[in-house]
C-alpha positions in Angstrom: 94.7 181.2 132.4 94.0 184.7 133.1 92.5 186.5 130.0 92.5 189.5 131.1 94.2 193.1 130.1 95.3 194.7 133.7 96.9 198.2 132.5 97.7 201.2 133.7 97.4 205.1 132.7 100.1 207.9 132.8 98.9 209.5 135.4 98.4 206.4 137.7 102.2 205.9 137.3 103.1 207.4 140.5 100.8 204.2 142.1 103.4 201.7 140.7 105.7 200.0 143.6 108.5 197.8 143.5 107.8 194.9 142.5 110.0 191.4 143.1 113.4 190.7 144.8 116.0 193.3 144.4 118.8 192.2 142.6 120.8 192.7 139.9 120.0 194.7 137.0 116.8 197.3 136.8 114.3 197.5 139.7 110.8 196.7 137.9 107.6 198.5 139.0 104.4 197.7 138.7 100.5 199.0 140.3 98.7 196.5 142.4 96.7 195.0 139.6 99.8 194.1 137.5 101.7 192.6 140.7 98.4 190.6 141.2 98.1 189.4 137.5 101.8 188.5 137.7 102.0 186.8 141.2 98.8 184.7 139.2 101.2 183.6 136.6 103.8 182.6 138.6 101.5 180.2 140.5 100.3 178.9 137.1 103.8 178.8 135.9 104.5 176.2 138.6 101.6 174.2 138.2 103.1 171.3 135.7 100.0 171.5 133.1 100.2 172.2 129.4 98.9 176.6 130.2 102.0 176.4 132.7 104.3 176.7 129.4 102.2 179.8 128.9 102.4 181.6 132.2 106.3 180.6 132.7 106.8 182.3 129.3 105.5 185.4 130.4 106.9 185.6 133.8 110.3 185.2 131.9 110.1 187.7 130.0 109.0 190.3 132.9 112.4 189.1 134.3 114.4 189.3 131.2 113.0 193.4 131.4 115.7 193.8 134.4 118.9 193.1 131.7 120.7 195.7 130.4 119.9 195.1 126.8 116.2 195.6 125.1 115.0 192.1 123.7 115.3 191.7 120.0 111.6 191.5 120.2 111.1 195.0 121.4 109.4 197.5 120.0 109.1 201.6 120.5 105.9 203.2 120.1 105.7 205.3 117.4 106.3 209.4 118.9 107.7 208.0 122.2 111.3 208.1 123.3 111.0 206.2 126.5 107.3 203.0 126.1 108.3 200.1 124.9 106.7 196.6 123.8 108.0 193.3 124.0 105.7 191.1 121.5 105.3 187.5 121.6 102.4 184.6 120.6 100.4 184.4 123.6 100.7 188.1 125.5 102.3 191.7 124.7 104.2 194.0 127.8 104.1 197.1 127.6 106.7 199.2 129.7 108.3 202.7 130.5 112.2 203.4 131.2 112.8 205.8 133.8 111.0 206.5 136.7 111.2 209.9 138.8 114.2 208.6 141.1 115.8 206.5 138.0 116.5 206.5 134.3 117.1 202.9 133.6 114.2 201.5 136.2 111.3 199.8 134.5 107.2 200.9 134.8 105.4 198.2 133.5 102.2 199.7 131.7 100.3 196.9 130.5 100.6 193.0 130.2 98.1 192.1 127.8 97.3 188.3 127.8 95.5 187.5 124.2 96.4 183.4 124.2 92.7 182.8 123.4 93.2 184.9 120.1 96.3 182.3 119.1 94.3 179.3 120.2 91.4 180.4 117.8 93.7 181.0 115.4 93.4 184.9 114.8 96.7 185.6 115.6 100.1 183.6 114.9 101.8 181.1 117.2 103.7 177.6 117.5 101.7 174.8 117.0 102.7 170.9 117.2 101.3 168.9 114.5 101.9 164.8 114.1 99.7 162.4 112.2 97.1 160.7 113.3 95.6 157.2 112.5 95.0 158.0 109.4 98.1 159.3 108.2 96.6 163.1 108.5 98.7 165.9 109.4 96.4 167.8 112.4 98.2 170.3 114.4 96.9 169.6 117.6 98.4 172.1 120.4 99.9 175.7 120.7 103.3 176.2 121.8 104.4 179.1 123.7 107.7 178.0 124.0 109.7 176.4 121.8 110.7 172.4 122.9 113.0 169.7 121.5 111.2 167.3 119.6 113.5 164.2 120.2 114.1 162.9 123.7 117.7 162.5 123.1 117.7 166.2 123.2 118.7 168.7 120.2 122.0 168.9 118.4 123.2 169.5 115.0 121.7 166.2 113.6 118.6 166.8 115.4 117.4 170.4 114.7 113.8 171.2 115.4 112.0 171.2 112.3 109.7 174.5 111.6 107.7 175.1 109.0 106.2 178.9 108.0 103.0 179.1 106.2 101.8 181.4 103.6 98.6 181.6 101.7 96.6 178.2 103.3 92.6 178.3 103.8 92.9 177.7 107.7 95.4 175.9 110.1 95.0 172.6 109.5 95.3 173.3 105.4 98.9 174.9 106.5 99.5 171.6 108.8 98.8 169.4 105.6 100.7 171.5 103.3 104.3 171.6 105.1 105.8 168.3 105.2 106.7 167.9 102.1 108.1 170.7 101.9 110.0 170.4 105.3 111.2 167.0 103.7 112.2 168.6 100.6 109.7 166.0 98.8 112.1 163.2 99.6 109.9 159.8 100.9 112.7 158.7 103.3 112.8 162.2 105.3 108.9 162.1 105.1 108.9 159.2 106.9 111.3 160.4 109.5 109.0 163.4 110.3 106.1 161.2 110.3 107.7 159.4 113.5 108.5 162.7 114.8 106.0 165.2 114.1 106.9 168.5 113.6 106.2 171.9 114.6 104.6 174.7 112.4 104.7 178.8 113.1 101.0 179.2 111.7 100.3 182.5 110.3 96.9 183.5 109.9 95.9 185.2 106.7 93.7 188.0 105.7 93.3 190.8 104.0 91.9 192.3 100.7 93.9 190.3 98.5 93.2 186.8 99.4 88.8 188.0 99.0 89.7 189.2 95.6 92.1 186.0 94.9 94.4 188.1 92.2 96.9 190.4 92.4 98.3 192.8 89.1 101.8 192.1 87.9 101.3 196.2 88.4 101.1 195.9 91.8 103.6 193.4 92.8 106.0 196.5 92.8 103.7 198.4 94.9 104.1 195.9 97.6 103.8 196.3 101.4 103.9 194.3 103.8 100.7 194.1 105.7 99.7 194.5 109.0 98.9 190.7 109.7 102.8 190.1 108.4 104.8 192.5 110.3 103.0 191.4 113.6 103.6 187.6 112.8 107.0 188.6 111.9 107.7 189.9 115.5 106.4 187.2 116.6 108.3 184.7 114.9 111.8 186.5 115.9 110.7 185.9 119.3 110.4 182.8 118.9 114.0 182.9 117.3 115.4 184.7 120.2 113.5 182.3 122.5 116.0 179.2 120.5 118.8 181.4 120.7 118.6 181.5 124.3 117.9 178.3 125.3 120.9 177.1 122.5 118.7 175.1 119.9 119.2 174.0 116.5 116.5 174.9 114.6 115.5 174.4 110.6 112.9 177.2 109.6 111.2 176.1 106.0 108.4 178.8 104.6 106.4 178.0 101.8 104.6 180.8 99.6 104.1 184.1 101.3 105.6 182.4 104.5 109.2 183.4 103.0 107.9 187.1 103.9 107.1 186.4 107.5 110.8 184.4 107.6 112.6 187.4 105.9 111.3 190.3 108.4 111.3 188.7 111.3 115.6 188.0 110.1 115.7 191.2 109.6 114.1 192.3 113.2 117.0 190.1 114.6 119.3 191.8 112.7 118.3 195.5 114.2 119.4 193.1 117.5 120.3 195.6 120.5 121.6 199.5 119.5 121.5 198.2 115.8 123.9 195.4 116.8 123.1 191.9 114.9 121.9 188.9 117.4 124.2 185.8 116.6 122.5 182.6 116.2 125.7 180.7 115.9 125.1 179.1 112.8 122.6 176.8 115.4 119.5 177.9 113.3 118.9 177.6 109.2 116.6 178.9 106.8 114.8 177.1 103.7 112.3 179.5 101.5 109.8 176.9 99.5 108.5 178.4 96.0 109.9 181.9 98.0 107.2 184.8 97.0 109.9 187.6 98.2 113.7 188.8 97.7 116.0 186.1 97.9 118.5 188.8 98.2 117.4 190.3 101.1 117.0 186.8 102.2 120.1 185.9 102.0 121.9 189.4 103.1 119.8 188.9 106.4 120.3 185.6 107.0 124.5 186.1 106.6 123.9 189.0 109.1 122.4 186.9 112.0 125.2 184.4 111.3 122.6 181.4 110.3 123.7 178.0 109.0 124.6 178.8 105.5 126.2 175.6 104.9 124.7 173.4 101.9 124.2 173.5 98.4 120.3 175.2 98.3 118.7 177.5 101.3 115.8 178.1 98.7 113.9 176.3 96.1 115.0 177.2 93.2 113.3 174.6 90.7 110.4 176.5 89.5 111.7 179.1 87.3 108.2 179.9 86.6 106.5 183.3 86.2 105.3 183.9 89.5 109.0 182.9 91.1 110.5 184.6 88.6 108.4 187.7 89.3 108.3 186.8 92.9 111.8 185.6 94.1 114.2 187.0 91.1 112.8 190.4 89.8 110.4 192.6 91.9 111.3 190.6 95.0 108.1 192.2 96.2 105.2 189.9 95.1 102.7 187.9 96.2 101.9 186.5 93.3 102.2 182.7 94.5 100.4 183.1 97.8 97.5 185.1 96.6 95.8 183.0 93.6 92.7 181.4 94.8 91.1 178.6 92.9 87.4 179.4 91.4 85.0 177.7 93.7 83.4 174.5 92.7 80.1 177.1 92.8 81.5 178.9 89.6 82.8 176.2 87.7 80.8 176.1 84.1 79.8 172.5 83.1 79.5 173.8 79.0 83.1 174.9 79.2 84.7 172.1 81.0 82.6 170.0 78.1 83.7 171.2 75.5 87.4 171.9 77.3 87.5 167.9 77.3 85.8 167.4 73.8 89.0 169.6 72.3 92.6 168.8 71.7 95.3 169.1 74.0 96.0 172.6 72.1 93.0 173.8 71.9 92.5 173.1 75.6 95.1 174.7 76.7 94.4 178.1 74.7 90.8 177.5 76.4 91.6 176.9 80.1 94.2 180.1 79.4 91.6 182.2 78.0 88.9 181.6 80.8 92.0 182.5 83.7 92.9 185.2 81.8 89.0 186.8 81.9 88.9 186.5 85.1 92.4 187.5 86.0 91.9 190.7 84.4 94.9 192.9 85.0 97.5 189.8 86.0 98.5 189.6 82.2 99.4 193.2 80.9 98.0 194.2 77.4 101.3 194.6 76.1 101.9 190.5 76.7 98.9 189.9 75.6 99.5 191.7 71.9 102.8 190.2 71.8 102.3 187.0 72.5 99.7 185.7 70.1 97.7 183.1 71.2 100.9 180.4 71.2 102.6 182.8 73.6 99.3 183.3 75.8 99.4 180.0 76.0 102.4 179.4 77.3 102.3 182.3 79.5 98.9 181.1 80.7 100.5 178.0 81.1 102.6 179.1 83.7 100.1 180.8 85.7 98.0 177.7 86.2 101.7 176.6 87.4 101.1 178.8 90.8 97.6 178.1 91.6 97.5 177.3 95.1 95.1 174.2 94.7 97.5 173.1 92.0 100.4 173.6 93.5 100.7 172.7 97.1 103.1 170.0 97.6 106.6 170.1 97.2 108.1 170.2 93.4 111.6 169.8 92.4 110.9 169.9 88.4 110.2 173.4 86.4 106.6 173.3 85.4 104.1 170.1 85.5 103.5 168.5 82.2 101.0 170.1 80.0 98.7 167.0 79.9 98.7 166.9 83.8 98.4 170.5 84.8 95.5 171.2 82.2 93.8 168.4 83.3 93.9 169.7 86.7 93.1 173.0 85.3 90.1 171.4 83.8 88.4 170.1 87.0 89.0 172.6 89.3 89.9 176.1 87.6 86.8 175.9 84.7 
């Protein structure tokens, strides 16, 4: 594949030249190293291997530039009328409108071809994942284009299933984390996507707050989105778009912080063309797992795109915990699911685990609250902790140890664990 970054400066615009058949729609424009790079691709695109996917993907969406419309996956540069970017997994074009002879022509700036970033996971992107031998989830290759699973072909009965990671320690952590999920915990539809496979819209994380592994209830309405989630976003509603083209029916699931990644990239679909909503057709639907964002803007976008909204649940709504209450149902802002980290087994402390055992079920669940509390720090506010009393700090405690990530990773349809199991766990890998 060509890895490379052939651009071209403002004032080199005048080189560009016509570039492809006329036809219908915009005349495209491009310098010589951008028609080479392009000519490239369209070899590749034609050469039947697994990169072809790749290269056809790209040349497609040079085309698609000639329609009347901007993509759904377009975006302006910030204090330009007239350079655009289309954004997907594997390469970003950058264009111009207008031309000295034209205002609706097209100057391609810049194709930017970054598939080795998605490969090495540092940036997100469409991955197949099945089991192997073993019965282990391993997601195995990228997909730059979305594909029907079943041979049969795709219909209503038959939608592609997609999961959307959050907070996960690396790809193939997100790959084992899904199913359940996707299967809504039920052993019969687990089985089904075990013959299947699956397919899962890795996001990569990063960022401050997964290195300090807490986040302040004060925070959580101080929110914003980061920079690693608005650019998974855009590409995710590409991928969308790419579904909606090709007339797929698609089942998106997101677990944790993935329900952030779901909801923007909605709502980028909903900004459509000129403000106008894209209509999926009710072909593609929506499931936030444990969601870590608004349900209402959730929902609000997901009516405005015209998703499947038939069904009794389009969320999990089972854990009316503390962090989905303060996640899903109140700030609608937080990441307080997706960013608790379990204490490495490098800190646990072999006097308090001990003694933690030695105790009774109370007293062990005061202790294993007290030691998350210390080292949460701000997560519980002084004003709960007065309150409460050490019955109520308990309890509260109780329900953060609910949303630990190493705790919490498969698929729950009941409120919070039993006290006995989840202090347990608690025991072994929090202390």
């Amino acid at each position: 594949m060509l890895g490379i970054s052939s651009s071209v400066s403002l004032n080199e615009l005048h080189k560009a030249k016509p570039y492809g058949k006329a036809g219908s729609g915009r005349s495209l424009y491009a310098n010589d190293k951008l028609q080479q790079t392009l000519n490239g691709l369209k070899g590749q695109a034609n050469s039947g291997d697994h990169k072809s996917y790749h290269a056809s993907a790209v040349v497609n969406a040079v085309n698609g530039l000639r329609a009347g419309t901007l993509p759904a996956n377009t975006f302006l540069k910030n204090g330009s009328s007239n350079r655009y970017c289309v954004v997907h997994s594997g390469f970003e074009i950058e264009y111009m409108i207008g031309t000295p002879t034209s205002q609706t022509d097209i100057v391609i700036v810049d194709i930017r071809l970054v598939e080795k970033k998605v490969e090495n996971t540092k940036r997100a992107g469409l991955w197949s994942v099945n089991q192997d031998d073993q019965g282990k989830w391993i997601a195995r290759d990228w997909q730059p284009s979305l594909q029907p699973v079943s041979v049969t072909g795709n219909d209503e009965s038959s939608r592609i299933k997609i999961g959307v990671n959050g907070y996960c320690e690396g790809l193939q952590h997100a790959a084992k984390m899904l199913p359940s999920h996707i299967a809504r915990g039920k052993e019969c539809e687990l089985n089904k996507l075990s013959t299947t496979g699956y397919q899962l819209f890795y996001v990569p994380q990063s960022g401050n707050i997964l290195k300090a592994g807490w986040q302040s209830l004060a925070q959580m309405s101080k929110f914003r989105k980061s920079k690693n989630d608005v650019e998974a976003a855009k590409i995710l509603s590409a991928y969308m778009l790419d579904a909606h083209k090709k007339g797929l029916y698609v089942e998106w699931t997101s677990h944790r912080g993935g329900s952030v990644v779901l909801t923007e990239a909605m709502k980028i679909l909903s900004e459509g063309d000129k403000g106008k909503p894209i209509d999926l057709e009710k072909k593609q639907s929506v499931f936030l797992s444990d969601p870590t964002s608004s349900l209402t803007e959730a929902d609000s976008t997901r009516r405005k795109i015209n998703t499947n909204i038939t069904g009794d649940q389009w969320y999990n709504g089972s854990k009316m915990n503390m962090g989905y209450m303060a996640g899903a149902q109140k700030f609608g802002t937080a990441e307080l699911v997706c960013s608790f980290t379990a204490i490495r087994e490098g800190n646990k402390h072999d006097k308090a685990k001990r003694i933690a055992k030695q105790s009774t079920w109370g007293m062990v669940t005061t202790a294993a609250g007290y030691t998350l509390y210390t080292k949460a720090g701000a997560l519980i506010s002084g004003g709960m902790v007065a309150s409460a009393g050490w019955g109520g700090l308990g309890l509260a405690l109780l329900a953060v140890l609910d949303n630990i990530p190493a705790l919490n990773e498969d698929y729950r349809s009941g409120k919070l664990q039993s006290t006995e199991k989840l202090i347990e766990k608690g025991i072994n890998k929090i202390i």
